[in-house]
MOPAC internal coordinates of N, CA, C and O (Angstrom, degrees):
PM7 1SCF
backbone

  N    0.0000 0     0.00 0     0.00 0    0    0    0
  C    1.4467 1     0.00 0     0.00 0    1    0    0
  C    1.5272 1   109.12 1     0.00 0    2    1    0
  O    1.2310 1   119.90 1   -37.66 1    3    2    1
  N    1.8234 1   117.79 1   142.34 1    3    2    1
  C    1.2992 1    85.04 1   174.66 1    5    3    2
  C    1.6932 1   118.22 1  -100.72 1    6    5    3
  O    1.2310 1   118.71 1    52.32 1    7    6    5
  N    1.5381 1   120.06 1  -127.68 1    7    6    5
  C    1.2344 1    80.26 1  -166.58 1    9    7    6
  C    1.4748 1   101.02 1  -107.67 1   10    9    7
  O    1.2310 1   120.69 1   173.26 1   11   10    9
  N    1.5186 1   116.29 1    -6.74 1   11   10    9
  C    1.3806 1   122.73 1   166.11 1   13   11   10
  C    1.5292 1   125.47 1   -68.46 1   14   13   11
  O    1.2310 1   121.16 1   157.47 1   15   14   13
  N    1.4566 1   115.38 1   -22.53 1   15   14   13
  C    1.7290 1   125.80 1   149.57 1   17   15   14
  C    1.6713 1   114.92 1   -53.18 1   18   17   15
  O    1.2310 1   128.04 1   130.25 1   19   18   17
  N    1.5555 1   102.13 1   -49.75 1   19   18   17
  C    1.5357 1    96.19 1  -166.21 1   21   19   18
  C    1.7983 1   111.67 1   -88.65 1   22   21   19
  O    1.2310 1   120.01 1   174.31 1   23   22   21
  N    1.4640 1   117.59 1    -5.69 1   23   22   21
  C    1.1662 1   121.02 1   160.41 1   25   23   22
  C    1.9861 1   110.16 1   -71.12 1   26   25   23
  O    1.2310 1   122.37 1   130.40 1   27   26   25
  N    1.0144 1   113.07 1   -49.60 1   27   26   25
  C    1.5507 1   134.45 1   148.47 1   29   27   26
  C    1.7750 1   109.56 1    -6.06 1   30   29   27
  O    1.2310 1   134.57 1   107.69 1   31   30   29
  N    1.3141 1    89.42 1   -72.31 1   31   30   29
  C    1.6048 1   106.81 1  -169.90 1   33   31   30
  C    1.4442 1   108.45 1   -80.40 1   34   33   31
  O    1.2310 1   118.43 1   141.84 1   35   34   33
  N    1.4497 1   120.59 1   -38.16 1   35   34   33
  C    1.7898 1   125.31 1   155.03 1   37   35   34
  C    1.5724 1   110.09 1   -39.00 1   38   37   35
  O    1.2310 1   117.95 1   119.49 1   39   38   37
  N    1.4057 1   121.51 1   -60.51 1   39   38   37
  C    1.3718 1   132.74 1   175.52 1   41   39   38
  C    1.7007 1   117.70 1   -38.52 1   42   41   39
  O    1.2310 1   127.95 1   120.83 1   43   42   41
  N    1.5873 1   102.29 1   -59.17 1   43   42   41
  C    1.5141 1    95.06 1  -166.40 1   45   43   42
  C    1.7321 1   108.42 1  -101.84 1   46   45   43
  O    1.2310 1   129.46 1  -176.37 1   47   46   45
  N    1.8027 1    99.37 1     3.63 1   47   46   45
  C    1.6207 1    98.24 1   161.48 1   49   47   46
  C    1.7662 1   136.23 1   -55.37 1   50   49   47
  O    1.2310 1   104.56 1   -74.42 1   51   50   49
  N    0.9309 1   146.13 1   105.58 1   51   50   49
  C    1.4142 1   140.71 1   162.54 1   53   51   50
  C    1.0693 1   113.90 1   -26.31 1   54   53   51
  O    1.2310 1   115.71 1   -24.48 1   55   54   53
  N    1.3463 1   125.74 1   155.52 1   55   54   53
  C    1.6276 1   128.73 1   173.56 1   57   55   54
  C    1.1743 1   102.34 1   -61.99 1   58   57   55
  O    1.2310 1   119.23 1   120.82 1   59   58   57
  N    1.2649 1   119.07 1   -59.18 1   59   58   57
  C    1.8677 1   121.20 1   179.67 1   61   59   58
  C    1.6595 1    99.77 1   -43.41 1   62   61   59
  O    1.2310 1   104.53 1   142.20 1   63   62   61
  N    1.1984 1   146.17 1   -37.80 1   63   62   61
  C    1.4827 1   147.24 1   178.09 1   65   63   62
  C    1.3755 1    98.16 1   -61.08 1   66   65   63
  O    1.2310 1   121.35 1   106.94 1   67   66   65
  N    1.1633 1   115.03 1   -73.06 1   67   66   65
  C    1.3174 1   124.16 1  -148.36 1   69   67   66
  C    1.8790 1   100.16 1   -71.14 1   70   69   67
  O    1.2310 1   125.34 1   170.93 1   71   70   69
  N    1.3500 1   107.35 1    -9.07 1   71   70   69
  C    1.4933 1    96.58 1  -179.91 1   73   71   70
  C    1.4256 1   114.05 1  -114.45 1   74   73   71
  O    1.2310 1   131.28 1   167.00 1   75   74   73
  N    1.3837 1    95.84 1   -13.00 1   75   74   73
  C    1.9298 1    89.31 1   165.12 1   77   75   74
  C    1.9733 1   106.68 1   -90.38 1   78   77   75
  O    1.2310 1   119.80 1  -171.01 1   79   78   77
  N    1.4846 1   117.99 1     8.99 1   79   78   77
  C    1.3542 1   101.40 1   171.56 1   81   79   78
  C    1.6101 1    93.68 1   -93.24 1   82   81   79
  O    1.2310 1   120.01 1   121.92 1   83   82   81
  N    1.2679 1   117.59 1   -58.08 1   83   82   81
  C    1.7201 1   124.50 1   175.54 1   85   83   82
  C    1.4946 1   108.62 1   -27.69 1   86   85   83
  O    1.2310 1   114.09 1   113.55 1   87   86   85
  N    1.5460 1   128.79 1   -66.45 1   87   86   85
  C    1.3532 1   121.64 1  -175.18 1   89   87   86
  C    1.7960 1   109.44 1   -53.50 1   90   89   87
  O    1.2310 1   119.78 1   101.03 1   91   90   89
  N    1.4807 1   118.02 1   -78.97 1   91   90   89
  C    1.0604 1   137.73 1   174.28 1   93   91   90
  C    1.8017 1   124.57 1   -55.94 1   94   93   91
  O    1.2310 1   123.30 1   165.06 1   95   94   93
  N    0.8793 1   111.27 1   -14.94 1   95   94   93
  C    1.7582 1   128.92 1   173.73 1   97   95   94
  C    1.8870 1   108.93 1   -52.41 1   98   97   95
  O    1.2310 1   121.19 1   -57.33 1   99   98   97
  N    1.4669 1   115.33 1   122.67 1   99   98   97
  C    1.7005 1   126.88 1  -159.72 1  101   99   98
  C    1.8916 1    93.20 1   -74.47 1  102  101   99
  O    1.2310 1   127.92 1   -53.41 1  103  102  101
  N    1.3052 1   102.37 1   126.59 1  103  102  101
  C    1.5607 1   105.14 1   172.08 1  105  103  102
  C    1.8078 1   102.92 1   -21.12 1  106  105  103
  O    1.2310 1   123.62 1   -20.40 1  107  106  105
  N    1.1467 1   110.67 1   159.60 1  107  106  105
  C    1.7289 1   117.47 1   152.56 1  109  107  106
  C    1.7385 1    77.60 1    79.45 1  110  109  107
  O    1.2310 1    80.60 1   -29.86 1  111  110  109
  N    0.9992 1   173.54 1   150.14 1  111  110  109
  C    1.1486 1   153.06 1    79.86 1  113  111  110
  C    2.0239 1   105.36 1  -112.57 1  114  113  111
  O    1.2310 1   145.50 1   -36.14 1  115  114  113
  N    1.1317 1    68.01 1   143.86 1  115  114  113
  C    1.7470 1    74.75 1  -159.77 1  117  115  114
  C    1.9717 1    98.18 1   -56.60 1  118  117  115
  O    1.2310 1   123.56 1   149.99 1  119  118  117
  N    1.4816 1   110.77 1   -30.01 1  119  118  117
  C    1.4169 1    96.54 1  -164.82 1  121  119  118
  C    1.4393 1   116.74 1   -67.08 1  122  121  119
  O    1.2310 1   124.75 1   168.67 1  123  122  121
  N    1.6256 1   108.49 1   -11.33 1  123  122  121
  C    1.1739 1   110.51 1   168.18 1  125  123  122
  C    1.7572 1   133.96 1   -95.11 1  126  125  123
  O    1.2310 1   123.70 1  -170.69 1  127  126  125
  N    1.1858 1   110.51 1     9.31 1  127  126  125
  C    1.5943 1   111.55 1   177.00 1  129  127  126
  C    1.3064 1   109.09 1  -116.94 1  130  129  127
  O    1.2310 1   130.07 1   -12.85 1  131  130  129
  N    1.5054 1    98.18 1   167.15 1  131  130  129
  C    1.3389 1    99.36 1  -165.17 1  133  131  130
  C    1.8965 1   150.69 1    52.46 1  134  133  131
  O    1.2310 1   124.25 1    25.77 1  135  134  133
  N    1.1470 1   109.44 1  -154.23 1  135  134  133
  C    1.8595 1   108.08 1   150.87 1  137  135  134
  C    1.1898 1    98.39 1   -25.04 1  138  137  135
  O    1.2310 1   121.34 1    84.51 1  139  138  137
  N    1.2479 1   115.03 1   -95.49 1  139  138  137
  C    1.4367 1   128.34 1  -155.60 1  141  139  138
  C    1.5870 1   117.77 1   -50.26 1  142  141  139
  O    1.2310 1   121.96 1   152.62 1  143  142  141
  N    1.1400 1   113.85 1   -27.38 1  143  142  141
  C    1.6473 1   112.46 1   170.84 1  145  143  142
  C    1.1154 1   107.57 1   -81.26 1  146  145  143
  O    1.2310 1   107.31 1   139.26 1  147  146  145
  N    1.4010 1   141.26 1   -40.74 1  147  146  145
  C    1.0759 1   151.27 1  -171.45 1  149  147  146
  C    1.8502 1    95.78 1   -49.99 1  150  149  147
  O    1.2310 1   130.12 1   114.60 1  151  150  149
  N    1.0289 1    98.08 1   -65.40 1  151  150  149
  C    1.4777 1   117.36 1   175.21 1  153  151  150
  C    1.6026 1   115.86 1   -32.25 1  154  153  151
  O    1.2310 1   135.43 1   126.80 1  155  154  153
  N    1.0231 1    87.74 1   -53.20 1  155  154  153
  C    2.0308 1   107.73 1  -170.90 1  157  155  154
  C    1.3355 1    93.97 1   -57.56 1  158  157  155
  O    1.2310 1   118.61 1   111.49 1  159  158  157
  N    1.1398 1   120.26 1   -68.51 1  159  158  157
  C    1.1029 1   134.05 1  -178.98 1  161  159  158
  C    1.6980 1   128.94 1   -27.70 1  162  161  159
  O    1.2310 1   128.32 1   106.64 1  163  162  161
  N    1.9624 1   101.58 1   -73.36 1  163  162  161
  C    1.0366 1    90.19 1   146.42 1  165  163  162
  C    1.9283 1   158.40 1   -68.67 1  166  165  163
  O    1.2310 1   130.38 1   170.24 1  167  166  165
  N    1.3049 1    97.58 1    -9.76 1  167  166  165
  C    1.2618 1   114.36 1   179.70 1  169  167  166
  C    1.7935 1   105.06 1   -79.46 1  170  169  167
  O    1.2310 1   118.50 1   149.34 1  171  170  169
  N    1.2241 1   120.46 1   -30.66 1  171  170  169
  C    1.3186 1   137.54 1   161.48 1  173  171  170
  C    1.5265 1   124.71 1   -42.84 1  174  173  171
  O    1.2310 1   132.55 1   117.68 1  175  174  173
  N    1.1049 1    93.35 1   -62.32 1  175  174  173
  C    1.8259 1   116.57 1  -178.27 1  177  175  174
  C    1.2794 1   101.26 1   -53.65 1  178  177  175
  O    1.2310 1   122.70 1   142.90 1  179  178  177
  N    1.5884 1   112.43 1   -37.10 1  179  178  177
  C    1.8122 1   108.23 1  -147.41 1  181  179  178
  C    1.6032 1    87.88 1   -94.71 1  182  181  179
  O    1.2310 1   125.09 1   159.49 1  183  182  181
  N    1.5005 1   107.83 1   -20.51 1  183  182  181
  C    2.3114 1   104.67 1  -170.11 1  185  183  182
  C    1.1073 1    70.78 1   -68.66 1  186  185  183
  O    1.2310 1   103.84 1   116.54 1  187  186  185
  N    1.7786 1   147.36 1   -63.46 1  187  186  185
  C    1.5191 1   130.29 1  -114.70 1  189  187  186
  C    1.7046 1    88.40 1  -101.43 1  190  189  187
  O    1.2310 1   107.88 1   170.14 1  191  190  189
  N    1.0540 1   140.24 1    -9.86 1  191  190  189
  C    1.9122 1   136.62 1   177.30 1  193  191  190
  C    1.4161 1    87.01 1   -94.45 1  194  193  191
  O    1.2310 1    99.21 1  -169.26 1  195  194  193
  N    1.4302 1   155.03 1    10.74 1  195  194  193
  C    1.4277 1   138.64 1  -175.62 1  197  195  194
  C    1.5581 1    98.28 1  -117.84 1  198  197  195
  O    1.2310 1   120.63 1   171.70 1  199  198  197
  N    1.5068 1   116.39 1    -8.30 1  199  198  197
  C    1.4104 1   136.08 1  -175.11 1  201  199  198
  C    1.2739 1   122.38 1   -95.22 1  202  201  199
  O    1.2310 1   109.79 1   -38.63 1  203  202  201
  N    1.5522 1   136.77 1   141.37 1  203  202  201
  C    1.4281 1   134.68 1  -156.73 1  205  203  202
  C    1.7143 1    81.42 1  -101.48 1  206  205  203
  O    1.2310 1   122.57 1   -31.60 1  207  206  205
  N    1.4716 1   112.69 1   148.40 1  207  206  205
  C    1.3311 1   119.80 1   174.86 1  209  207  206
  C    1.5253 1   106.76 1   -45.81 1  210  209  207
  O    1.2310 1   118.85 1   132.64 1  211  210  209
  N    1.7419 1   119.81 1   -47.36 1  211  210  209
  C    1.2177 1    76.16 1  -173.99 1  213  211  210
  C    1.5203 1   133.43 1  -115.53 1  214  213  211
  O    1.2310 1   130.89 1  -142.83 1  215  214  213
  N    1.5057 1    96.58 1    37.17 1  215  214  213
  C    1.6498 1   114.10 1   165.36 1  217  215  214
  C    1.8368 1    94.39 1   -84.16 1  218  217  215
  O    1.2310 1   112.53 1   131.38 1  219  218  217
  N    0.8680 1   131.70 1   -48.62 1  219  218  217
  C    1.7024 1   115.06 1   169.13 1  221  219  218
  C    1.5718 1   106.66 1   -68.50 1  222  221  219
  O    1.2310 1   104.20 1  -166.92 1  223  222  221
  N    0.8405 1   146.75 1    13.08 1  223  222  221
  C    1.4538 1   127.23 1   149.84 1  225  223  222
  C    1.5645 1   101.08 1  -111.33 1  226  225  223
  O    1.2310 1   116.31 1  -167.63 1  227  226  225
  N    1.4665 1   124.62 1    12.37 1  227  226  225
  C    1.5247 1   111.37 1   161.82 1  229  227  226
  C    0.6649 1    89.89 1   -77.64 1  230  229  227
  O    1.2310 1   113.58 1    95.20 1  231  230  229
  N    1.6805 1   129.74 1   -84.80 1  231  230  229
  C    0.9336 1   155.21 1  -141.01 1  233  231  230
  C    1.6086 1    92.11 1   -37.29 1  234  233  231
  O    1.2310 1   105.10 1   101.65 1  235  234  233
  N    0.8021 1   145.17 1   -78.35 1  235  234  233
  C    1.5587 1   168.51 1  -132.69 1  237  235  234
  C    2.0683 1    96.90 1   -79.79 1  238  237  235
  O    1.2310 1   132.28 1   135.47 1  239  238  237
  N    1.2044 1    93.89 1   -44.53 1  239  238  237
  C    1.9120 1   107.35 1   178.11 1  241  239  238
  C    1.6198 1    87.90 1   -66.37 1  242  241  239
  O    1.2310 1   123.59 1   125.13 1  243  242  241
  N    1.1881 1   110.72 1   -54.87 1  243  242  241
  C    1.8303 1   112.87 1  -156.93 1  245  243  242
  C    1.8774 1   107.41 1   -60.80 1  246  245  243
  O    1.2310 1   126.41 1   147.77 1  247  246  245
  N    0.8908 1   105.29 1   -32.23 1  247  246  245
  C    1.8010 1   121.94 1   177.12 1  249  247  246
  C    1.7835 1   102.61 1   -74.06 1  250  249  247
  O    1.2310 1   132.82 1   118.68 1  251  250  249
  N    1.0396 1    92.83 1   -61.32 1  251  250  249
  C    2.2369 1    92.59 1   174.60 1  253  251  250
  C    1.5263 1    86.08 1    83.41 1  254  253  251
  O    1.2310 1   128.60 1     5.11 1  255  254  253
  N    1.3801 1   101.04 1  -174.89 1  255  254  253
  C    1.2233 1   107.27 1  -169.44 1  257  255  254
  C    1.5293 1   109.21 1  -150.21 1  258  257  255
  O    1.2310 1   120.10 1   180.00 1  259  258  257

């Protein structure tokens, strides 16, 4: 993917997406280094501040661990 696809896929991911790749995501994974993590990151923060506490702790129950 490059890295304007996988910013792409950050964009139209759900918080519930974007937090079962973050928990469960294989060391080295590209969505997390660099640009592109940087990215995740912030695009992350802003799904989970648009979220009532306890739709982020569904979300978070619904994934398990």
């Amino acid at each position: 993917m490059t890295t304007q696809e996988m910013k792409d896929w950050i964009d139209s991911a759900s918080y519930t997406e974007l937090l079962r790749k973050w928990r469960f995501g294989g060391v080295g994974d590209p969505f997390f280094q660099g640009e592109v993590g940087e990215y995740y990151a912030i695009v992350m923060r802003e799904k989970r501040n648009k979220l009532s506490d306890f739709d982020r702790v569904q979300a978070s129950k619904n994934l398990g661990w």
